[in-house]
MARSE-956444 format. One record per residue: x, y, z of N, C-alpha, C in turn; residue in one letter; residue number from 1. Coordinates in Angstrom, 2 decimals. Atoms other than C-alpha are relative to their C-alpha. Layout:
BEGIN
<pagu <X; Y; Z>; <X; Y; Z>; <X; Y; Z>; 'a'; NUM>,
...
This chain:
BEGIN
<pagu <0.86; -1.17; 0.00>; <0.00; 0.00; 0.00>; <0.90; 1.23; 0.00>; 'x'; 1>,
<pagu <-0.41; -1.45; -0.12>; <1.27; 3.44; -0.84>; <-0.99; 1.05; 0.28>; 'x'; 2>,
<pagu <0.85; -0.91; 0.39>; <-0.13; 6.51; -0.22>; <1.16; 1.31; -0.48>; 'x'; 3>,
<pagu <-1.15; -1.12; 1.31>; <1.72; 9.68; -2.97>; <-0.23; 1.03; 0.37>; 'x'; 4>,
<pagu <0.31; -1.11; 0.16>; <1.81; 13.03; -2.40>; <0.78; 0.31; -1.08>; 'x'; 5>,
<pagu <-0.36; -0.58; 1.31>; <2.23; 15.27; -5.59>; <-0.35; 1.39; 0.25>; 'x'; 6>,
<pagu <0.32; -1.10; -0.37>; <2.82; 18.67; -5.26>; <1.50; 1.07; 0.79>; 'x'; 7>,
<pagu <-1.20; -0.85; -0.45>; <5.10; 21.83; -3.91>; <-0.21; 0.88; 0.96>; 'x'; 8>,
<pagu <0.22; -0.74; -1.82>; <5.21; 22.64; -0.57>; <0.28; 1.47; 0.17>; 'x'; 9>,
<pagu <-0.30; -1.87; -0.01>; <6.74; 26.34; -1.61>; <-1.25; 0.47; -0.38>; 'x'; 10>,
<pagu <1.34; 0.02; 0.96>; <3.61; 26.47; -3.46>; <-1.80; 0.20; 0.76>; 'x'; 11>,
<pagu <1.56; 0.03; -0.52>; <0.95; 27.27; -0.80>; <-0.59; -0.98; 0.20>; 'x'; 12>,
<pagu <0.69; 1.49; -0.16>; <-1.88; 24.65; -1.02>; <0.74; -1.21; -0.18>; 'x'; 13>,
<pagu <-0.50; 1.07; 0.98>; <0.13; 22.78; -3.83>; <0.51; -1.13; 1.15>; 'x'; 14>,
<pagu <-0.67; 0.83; -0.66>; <1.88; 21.58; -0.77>; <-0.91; -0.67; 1.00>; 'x'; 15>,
<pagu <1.31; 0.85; -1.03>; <-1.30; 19.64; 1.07>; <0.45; -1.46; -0.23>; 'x'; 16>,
<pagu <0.36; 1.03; 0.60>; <-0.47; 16.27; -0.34>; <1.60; -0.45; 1.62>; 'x'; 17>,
<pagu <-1.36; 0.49; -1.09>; <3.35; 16.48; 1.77>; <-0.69; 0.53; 1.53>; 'x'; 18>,
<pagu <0.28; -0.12; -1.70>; <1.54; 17.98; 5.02>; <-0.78; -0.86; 0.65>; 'x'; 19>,
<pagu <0.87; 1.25; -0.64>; <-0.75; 15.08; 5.17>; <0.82; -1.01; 0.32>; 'x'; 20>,
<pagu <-1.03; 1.06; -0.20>; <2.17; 12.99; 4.68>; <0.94; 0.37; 1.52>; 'x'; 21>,
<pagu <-0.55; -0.75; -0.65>; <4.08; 14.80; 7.33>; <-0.83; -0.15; 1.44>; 'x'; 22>,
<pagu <0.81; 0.33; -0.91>; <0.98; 14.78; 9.70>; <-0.01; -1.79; 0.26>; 'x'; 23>,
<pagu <-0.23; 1.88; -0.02>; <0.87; 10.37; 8.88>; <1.25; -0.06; 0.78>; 'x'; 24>,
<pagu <-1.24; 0.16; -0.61>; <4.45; 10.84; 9.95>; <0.04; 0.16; 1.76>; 'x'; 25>,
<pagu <-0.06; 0.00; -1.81>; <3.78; 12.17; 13.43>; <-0.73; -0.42; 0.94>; 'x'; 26>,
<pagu <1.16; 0.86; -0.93>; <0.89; 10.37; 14.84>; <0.15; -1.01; -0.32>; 'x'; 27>,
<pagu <-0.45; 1.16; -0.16>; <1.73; 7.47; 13.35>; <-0.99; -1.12; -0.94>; 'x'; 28>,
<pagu <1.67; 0.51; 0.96>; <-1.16; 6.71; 10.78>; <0.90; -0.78; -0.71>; 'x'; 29>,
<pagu <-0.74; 0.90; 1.54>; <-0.75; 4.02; 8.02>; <1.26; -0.92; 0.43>; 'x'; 30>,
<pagu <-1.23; 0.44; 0.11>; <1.98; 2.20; 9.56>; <0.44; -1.51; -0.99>; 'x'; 31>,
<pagu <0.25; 1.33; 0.88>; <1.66; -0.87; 6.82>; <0.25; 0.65; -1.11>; 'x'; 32>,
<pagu <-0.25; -0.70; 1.78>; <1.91; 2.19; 3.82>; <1.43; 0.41; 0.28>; 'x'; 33>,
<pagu <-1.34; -1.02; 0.22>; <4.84; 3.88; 2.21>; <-0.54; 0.95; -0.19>; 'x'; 34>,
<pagu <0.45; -1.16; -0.27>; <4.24; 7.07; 2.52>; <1.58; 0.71; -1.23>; 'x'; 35>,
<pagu <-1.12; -0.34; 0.68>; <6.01; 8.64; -0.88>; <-0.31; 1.60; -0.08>; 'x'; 36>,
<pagu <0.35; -1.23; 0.33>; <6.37; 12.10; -1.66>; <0.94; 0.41; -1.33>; 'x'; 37>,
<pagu <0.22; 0.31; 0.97>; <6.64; 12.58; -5.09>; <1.09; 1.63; -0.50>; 'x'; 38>,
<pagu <-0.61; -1.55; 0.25>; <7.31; 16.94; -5.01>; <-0.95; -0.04; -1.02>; 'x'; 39>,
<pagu <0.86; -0.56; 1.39>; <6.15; 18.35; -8.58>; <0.33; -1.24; -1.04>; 'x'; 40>,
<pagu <0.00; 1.48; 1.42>; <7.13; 14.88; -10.52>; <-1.14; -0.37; -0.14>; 'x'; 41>,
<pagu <1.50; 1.13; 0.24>; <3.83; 13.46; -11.60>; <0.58; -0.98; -0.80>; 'x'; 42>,
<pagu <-0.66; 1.20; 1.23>; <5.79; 11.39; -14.47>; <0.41; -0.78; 0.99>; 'x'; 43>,
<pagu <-0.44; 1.25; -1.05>; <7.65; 9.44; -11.26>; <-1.14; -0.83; 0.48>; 'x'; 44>,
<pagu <1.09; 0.50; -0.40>; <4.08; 8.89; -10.74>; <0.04; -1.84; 0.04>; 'x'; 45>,
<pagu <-0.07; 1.38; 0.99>; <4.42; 5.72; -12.88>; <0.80; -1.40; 0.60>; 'x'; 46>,
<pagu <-1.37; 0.58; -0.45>; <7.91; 4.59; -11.01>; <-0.60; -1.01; 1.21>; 'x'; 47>,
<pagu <-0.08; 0.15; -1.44>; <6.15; 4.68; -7.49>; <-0.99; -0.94; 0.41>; 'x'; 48>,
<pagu <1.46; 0.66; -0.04>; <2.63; 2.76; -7.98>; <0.10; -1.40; 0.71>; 'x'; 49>,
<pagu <-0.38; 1.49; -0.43>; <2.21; -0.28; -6.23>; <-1.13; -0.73; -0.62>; 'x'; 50>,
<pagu <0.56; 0.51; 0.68>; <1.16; -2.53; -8.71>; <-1.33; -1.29; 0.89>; 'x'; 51>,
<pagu <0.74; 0.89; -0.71>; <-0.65; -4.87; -6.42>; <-0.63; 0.17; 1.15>; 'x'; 52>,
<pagu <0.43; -0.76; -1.37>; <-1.70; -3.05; -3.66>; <-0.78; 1.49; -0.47>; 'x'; 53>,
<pagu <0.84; -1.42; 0.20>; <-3.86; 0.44; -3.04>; <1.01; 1.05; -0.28>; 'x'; 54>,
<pagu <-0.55; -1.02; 0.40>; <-2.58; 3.19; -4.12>; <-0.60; 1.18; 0.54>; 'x'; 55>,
<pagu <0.94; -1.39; -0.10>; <-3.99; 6.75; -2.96>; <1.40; 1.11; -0.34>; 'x'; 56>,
<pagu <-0.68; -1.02; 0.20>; <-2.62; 10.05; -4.30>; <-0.64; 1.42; 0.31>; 'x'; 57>,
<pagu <0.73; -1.35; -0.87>; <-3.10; 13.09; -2.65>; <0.85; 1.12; -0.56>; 'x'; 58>,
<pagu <-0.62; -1.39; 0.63>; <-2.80; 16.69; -4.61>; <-1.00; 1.02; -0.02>; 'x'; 59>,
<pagu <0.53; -1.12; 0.66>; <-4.19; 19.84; -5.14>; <-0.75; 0.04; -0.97>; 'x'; 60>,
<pagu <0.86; 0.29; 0.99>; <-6.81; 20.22; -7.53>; <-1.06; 0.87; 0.04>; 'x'; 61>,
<pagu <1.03; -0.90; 0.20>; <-8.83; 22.84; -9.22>; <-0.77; -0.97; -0.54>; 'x'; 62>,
<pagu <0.71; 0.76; 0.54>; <-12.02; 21.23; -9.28>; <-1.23; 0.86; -0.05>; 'x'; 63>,
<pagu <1.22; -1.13; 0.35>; <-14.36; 24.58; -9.33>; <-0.56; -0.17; 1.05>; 'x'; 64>,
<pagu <0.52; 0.16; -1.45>; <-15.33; 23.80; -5.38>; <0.80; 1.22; 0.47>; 'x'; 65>,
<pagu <-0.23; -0.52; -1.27>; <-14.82; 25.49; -2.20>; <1.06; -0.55; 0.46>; 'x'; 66>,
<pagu <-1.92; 0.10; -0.97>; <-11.17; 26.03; -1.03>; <-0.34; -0.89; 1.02>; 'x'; 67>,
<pagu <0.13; 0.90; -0.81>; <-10.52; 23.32; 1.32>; <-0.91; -1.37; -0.02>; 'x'; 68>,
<pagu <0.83; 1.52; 0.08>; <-13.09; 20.15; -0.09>; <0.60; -0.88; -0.34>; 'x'; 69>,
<pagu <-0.79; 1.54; 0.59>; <-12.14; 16.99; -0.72>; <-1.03; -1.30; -0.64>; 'x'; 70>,
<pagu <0.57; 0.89; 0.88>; <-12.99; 14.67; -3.37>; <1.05; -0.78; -0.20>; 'x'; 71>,
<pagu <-0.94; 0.92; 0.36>; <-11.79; 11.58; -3.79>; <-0.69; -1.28; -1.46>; 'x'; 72>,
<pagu <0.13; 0.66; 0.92>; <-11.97; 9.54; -7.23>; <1.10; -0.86; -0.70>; 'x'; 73>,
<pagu <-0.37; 0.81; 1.24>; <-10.72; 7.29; -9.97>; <1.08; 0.90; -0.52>; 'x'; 74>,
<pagu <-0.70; -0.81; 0.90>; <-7.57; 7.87; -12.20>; <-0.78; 0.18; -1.51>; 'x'; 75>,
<pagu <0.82; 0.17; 1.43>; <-10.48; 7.26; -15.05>; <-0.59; 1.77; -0.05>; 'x'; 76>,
<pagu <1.00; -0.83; -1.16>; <-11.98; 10.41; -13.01>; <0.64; 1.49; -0.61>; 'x'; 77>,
<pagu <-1.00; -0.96; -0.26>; <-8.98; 13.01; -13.49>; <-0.22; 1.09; -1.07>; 'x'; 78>,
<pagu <0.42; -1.43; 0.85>; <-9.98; 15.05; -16.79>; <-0.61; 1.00; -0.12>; 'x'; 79>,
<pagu <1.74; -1.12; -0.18>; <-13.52; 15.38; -15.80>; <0.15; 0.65; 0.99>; 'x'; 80>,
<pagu <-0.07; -1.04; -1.34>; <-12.56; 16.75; -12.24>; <0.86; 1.02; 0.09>; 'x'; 81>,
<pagu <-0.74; -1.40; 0.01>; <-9.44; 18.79; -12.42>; <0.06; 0.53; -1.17>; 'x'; 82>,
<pagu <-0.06; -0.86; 1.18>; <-9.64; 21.61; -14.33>; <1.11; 0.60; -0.62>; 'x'; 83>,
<pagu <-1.00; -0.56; 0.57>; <-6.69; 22.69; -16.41>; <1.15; -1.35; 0.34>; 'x'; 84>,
<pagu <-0.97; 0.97; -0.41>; <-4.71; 19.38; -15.34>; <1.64; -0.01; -0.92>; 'x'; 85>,
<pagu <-1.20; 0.63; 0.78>; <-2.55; 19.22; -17.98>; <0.75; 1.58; -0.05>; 'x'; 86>,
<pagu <-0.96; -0.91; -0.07>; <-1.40; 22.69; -17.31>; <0.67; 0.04; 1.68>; 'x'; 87>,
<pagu <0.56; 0.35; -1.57>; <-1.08; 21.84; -13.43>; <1.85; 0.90; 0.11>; 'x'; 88>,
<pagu <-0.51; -0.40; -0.55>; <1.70; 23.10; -11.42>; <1.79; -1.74; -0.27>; 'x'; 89>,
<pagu <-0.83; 1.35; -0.42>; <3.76; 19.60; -11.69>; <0.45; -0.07; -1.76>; 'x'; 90>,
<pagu <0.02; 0.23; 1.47>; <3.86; 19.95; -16.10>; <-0.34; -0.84; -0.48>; 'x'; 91>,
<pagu <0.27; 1.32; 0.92>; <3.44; 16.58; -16.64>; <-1.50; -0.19; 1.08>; 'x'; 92>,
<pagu <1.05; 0.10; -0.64>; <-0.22; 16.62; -14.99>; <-0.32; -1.78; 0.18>; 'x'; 93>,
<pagu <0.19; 1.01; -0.06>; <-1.48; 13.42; -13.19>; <-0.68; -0.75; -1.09>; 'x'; 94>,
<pagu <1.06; 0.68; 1.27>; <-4.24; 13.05; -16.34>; <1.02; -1.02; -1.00>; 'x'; 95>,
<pagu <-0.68; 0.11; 0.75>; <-1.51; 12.64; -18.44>; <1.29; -1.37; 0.43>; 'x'; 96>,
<pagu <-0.64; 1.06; -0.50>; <0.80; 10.34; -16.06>; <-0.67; -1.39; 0.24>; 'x'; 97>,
<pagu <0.53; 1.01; -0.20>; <-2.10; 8.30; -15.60>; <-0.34; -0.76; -1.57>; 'x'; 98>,
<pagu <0.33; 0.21; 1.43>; <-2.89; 7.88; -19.58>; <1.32; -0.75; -0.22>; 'x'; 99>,
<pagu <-1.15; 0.70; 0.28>; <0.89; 6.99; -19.55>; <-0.30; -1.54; 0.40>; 'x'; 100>,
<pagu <0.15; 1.19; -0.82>; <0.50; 4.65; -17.08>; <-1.17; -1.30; -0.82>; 'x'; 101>,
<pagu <0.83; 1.27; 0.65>; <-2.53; 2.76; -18.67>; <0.51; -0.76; -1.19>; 'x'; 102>,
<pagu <-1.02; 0.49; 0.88>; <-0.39; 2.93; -21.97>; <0.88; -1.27; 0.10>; 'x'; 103>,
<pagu <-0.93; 0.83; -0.33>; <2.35; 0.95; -20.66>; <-0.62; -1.13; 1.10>; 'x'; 104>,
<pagu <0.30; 1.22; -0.66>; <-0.02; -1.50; -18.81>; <0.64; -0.10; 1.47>; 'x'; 105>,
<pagu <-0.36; -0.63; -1.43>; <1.31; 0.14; -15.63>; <-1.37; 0.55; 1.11>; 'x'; 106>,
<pagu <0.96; -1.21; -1.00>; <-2.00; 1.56; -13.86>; <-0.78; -1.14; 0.75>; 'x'; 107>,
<pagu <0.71; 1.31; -0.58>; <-2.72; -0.91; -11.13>; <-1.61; -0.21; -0.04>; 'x'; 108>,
<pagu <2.20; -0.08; 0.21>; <-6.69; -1.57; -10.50>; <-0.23; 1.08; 1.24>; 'x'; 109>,
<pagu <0.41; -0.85; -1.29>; <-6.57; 0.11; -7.23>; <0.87; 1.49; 0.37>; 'x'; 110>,
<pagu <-0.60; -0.98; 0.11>; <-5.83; 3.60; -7.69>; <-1.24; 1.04; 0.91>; 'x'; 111>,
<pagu <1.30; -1.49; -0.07>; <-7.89; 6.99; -6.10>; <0.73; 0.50; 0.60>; 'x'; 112>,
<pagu <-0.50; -1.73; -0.37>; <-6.88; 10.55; -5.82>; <-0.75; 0.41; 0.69>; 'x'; 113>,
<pagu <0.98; -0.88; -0.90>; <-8.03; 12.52; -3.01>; <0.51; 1.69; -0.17>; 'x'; 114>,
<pagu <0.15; -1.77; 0.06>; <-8.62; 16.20; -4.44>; <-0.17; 1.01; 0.97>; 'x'; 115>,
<pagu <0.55; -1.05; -1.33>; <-8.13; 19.09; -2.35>; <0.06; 1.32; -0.59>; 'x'; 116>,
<pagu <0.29; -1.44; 0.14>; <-9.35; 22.46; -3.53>; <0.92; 1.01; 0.67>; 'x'; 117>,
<pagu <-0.82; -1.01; -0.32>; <-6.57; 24.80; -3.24>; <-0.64; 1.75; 0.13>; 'x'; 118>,
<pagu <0.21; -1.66; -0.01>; <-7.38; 28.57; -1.88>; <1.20; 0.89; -0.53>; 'x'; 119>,
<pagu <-1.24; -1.38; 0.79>; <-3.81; 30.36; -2.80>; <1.25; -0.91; -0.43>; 'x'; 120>,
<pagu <-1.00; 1.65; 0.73>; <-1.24; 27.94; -4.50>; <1.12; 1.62; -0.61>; 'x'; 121>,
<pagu <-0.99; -0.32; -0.24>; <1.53; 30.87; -4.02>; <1.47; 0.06; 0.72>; 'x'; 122>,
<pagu <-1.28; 0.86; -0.40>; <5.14; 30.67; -3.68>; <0.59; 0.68; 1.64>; 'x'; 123>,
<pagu <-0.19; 0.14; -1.19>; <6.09; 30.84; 0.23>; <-1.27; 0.55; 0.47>; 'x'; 124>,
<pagu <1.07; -0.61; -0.74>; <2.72; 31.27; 1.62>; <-0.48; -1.00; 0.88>; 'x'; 125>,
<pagu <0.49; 1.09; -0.91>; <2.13; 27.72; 3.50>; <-1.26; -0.35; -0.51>; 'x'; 126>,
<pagu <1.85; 0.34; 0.35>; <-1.38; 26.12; 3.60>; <-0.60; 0.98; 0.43>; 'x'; 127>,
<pagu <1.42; -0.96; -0.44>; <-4.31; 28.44; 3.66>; <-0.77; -0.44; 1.34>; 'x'; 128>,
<pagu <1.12; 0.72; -0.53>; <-6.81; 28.07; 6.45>; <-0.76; -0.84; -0.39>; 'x'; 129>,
<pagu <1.20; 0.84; 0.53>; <-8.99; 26.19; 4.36>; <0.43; -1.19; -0.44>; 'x'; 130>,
<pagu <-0.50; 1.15; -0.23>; <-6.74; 23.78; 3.44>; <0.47; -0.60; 0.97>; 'x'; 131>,
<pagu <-0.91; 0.52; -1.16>; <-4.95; 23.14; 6.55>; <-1.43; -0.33; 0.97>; 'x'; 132>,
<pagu <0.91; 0.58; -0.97>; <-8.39; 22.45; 8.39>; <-0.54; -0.93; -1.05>; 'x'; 133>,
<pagu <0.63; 0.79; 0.50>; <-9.34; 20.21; 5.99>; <1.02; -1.54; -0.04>; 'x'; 134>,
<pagu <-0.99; 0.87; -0.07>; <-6.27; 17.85; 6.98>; <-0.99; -1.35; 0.45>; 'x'; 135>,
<pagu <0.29; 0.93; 0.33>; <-8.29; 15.83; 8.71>; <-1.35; -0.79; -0.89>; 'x'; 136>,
<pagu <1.37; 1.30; 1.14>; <-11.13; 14.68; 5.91>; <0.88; -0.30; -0.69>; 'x'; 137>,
<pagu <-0.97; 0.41; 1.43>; <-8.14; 14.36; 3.59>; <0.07; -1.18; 0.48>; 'x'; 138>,
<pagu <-0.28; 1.58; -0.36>; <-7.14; 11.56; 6.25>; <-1.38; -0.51; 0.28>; 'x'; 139>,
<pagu <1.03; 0.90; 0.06>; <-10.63; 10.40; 6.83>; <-0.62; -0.51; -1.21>; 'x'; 140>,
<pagu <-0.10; 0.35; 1.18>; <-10.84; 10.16; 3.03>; <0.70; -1.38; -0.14>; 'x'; 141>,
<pagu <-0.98; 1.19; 0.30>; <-7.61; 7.78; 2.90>; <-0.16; -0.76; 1.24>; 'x'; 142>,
<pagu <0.33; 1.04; -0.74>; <-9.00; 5.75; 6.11>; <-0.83; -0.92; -1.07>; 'x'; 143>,
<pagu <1.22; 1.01; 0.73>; <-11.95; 4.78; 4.07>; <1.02; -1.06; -1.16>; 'x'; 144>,
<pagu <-0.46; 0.54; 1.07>; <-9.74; 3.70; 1.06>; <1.16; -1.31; 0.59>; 'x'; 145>,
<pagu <-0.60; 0.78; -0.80>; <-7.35; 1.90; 4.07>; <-0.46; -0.83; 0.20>; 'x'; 146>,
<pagu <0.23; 0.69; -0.86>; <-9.75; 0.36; 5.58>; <-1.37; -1.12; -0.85>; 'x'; 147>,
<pagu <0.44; 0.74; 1.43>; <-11.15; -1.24; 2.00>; <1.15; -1.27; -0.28>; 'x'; 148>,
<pagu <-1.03; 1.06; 0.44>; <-7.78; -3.15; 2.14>; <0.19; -1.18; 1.26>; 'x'; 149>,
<pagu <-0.13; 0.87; -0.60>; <-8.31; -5.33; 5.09>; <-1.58; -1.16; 0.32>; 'x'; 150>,
């Protein structure tokens, strides 16, 4: 089981995917996942997947919601929800890493992104309020998808 963050922690929101990871780190969540952090690579996307196991990837995502929501879906999911993906903050947008991925017979079965509506995705500004209280549904998001694997 992995769970990915994707994303740039200088970057305001962008960086929600490493503070969840970061938060897993200090309480002690997930101890059975790898806990990867990815930065702005989405193409490593491909590298890090665990072909046989769950996968969850946690990023930023204009999805035309309310700063701070969380949606969690399908990599089938990724065109129709984030908006502008393939111009994303990371260049090689997940849509596009995941299209790879199916390409090359790489995209395990058990994949889902948990979207988090970025409020200011500027460079040294930290998480917004709205993201940073939404830490924990991000992790009650990736319980549910955890607690699908036992």
């Amino acid at each position: 089981m992995k769970i990915i963050a994707v994303g740039n922690s200088f970057y305001g929101d962008d960086g929600v995917g490493a503070a969840v990871l970061e938060h897993a780190r200090t309480v002690g969540l997930w101890p059975r996942a790898e806990l990867v952090d990815l930065g702005t690579d989405a193409l490593a996307l491909i590298d890090h997947l665990d072909p046989a196991g769950l996968n969850v990837v946690i990023d930023a995502a204009n999805m035309g919601r309310e700063p701070g929501a969380v949606v969690a879906f399908g990599p089938e999911e990724v065109r129709m929800r984030i908006r502008s993906d393939h111009l994303s903050l990371h260049g090689f947008g997940l849509a596009e890493a995941f299209d790879l991925a199916r390409r090359l017979d790489r995209l395990p079965a058990r994949v889902t992104v948990v979207g988090v509506e970025p409020a200011r995705v500027e460079i040294n500004t930290g998480l917004s309020e709205a993201v940073a209280a939404a830490v924990p549904e991000i992790v009650a998001a990736i319980n549910v998808e955890v607690s699908r694997e036992h």
